[in-house]
N, C-alpha and C positions, 0 to 999 in steps of 0.2 A: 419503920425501918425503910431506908432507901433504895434498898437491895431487895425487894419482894418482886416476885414475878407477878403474872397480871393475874393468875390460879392457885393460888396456894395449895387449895386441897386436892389439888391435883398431886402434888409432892408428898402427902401422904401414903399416897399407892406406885409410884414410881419409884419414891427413896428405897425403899426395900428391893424393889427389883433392882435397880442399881446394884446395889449389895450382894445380891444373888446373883446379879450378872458377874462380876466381880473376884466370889468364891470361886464359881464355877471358870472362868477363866485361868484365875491363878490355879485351881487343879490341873487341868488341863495343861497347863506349861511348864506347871512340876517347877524345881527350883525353892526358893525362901519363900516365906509367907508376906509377901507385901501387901495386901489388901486389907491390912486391920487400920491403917492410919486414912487411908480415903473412907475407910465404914466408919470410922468415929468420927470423924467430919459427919457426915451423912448422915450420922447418927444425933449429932448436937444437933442439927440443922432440921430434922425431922422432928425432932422434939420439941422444939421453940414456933414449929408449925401447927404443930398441934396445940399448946398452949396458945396459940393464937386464933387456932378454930373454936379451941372451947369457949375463950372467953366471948366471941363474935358469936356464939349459940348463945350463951348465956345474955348479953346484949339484946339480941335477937325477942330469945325467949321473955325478958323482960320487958321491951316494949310491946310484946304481943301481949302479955299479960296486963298491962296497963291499958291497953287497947277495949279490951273485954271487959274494962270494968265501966 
């Protein structure tokens, strides 16, 4: 992807707060509920992160196990 930042798994633990920063602001301001459509962004994007870490463990863990033999 061209668009990955230089941490990825850094966005693991930030997306969620995003989201909970988010909640808690649209509480806070009262009104409509807009913050479902930037969470499902954030949500897609969180999740295509993480398939991207498992497979880089998985990677990972495979050359190490080749390594050891």
């Amino acid at each position: 992807m061209a668009c990955c930042s230089t941490n990825p798994l850094s966005f693991l633990i930030t997306g969620p707060l995003i989201v909970a920063f988010l909640f808690v602001l649209n509480m806070m301001t009262g009104g409509p509920c807009w913050w479902h459509w930037p969470a499902l962004g954030i949500g897609f994007a969180w999740v295509l992160t993480l398939i991207r870490a498992m497979r880089l463990l998985l990677v990972v863990g495979s050359l190490a196990g080749l390594a050891a033999l």
